[in-house]
C-alpha positions in Angstrom: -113.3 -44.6 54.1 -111.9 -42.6 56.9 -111.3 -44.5 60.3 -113.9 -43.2 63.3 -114.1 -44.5 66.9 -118.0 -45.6 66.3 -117.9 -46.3 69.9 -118.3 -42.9 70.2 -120.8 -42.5 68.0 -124.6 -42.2 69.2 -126.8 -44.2 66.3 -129.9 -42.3 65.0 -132.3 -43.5 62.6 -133.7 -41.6 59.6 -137.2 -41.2 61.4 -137.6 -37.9 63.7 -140.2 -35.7 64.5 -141.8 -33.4 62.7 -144.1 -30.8 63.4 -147.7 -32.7 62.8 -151.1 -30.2 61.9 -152.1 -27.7 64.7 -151.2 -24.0 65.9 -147.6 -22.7 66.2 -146.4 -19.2 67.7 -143.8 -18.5 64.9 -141.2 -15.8 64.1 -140.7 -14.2 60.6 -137.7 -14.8 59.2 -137.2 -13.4 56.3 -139.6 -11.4 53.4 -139.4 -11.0 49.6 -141.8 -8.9 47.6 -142.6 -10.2 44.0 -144.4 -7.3 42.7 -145.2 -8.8 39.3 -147.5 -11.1 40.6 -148.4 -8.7 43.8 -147.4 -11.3 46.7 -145.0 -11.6 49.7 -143.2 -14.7 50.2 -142.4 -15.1 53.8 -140.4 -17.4 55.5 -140.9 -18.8 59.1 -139.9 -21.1 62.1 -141.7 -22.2 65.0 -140.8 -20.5 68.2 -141.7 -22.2 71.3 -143.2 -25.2 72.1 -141.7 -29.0 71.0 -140.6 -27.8 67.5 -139.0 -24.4 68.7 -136.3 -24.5 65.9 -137.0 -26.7 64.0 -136.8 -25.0 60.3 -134.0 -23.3 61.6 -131.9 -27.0 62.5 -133.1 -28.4 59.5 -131.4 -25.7 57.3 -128.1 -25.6 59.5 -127.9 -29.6 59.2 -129.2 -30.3 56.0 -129.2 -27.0 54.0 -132.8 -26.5 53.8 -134.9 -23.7 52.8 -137.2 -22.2 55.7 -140.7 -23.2 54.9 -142.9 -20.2 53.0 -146.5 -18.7 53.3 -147.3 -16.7 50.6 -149.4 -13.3 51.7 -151.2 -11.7 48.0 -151.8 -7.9 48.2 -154.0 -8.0 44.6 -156.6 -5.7 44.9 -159.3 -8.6 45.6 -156.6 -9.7 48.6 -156.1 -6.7 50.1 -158.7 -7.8 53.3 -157.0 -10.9 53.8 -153.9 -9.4 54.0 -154.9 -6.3 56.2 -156.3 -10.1 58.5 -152.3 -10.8 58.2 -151.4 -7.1 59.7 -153.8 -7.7 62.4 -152.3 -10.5 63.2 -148.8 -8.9 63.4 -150.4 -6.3 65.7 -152.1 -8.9 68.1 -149.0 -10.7 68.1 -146.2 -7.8 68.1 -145.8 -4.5 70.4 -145.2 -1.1 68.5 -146.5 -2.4 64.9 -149.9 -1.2 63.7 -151.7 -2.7 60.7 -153.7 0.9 60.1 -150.1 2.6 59.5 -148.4 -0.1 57.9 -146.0 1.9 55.0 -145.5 -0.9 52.7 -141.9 -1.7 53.7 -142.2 -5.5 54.4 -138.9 -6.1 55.5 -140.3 -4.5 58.7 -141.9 -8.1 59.3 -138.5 -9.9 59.5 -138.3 -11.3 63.5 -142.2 -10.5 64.0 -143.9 -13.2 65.5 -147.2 -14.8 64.0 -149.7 -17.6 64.9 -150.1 -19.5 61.9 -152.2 -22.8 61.9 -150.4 -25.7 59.5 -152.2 -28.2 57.8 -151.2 -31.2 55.4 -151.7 -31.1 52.2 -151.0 -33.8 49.3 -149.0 -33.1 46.2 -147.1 -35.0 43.4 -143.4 -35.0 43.7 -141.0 -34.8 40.9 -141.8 -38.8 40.2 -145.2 -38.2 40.3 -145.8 -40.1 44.1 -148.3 -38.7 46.3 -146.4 -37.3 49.4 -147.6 -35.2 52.2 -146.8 -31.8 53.0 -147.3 -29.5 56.2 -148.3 -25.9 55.0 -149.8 -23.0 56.6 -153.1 -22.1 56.2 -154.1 -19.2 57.8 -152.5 -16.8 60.2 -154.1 -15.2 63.5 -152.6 -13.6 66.6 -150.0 -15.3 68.9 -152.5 -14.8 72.0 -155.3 -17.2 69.6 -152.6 -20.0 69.3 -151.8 -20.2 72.9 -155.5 -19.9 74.3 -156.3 -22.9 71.4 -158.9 -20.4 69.2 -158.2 -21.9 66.2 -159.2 -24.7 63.8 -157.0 -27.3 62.1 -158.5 -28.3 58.5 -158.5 -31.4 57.4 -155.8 -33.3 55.3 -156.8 -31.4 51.6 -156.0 -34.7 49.2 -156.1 -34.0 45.7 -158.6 -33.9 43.2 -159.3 -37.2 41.4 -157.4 -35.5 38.0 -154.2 -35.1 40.4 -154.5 -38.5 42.0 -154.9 -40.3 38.8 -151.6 -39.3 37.4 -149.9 -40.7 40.6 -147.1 -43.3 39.7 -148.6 -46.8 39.9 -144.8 -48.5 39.5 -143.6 -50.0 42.8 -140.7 -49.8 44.3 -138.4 -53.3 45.6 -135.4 -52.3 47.6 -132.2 -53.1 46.4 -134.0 -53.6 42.9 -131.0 -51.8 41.3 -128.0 -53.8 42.9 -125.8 -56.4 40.9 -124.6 -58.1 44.3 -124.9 -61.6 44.6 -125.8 -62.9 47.8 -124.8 -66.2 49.3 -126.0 -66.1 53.0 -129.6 -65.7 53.8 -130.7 -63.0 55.6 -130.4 -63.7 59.8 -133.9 -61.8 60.1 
């Protein structure tokens, strides 16, 4: 291993904050259209407040994707997306919703209030884990007077739960070190 002066060294732990359910200002940072299944995937970060960044530290550090709202333009969506383009308007000067052209890379470094909630899934092992998603999007000026509402944690359904990995996991169950000392703690 490669020689370091660890005095120098500030320790951290793998716990850090994380933005936790509630209202955000965010910017837009990047769109995709997939027009076979008539969506937008757009990607965001928070802007102000104590997680200002955050989405965009985590991917510098650790190489990860920018979280993603998906906005459906189906026919049966198309009033919950014209709710997104008012929300751009509210939130953004010189964009209207009523002459939006359908160029959506016209959203990337818009800002948007979006409201994230958790969320349970199944990961790749099948363990429940929690997820912070956004739910629904309003104007900037909604977030920062507080008119919004948070929903609650959405678990999954009893199916889902039920196919949750019951195995438990021992630390250092894998290891083939023998240990002579006991542990000072």
């Amino acid at each position: 291993m490669q020689k370091f002066n660890w005095a120098d060294v500030p320790a951290s732990s793998d716990e850090f904050a994380q933005p936790t359910p509630g209202g955000y200002i965010c910017r837009i940072m990047a769109v995709e259209d997939c027009p076979e299944r008539n969506y937008l995937k757009i990607y965001y970060d928070i802007v102000d407040g104590e997680f200002k960044d955050f989405y965009t530290q985590r991917k510098n550090n650790a190489g990860i994707e920018y979280p993603i709202m998906y906005r459906s333009y189906t026919e049966k969506a198309r009033g919950m997306f014209k709710g997104f383009l008012k929300a751009l308007e509210e939130s953004n000067y010189n964009f209207i919703a009523d002459k939006f052209d359908g160029n959506e890379q016209q959203f990337r470094g818009m800002f948007i209030g979006l409201v994230l909630a958790e969320e349970e899934y199944l990961n790749k092992n099948n363990e429940i884990r929690l997820a912070i998603k956004a739910v629904k999007c309003c104007s900037g000026p909604k977030i920062r007077q507080g008119d919004f509402k948070v929903p609650p944690l959405k678990k999954l359904s009893a199916e889902q739960a039920a196919k949750a990995s019951t195995t438990s996991y021992t630390p250092f169950s894998g290891t083939n070190a023998a240990f002579d000392d006991e542990c000072p703690f």
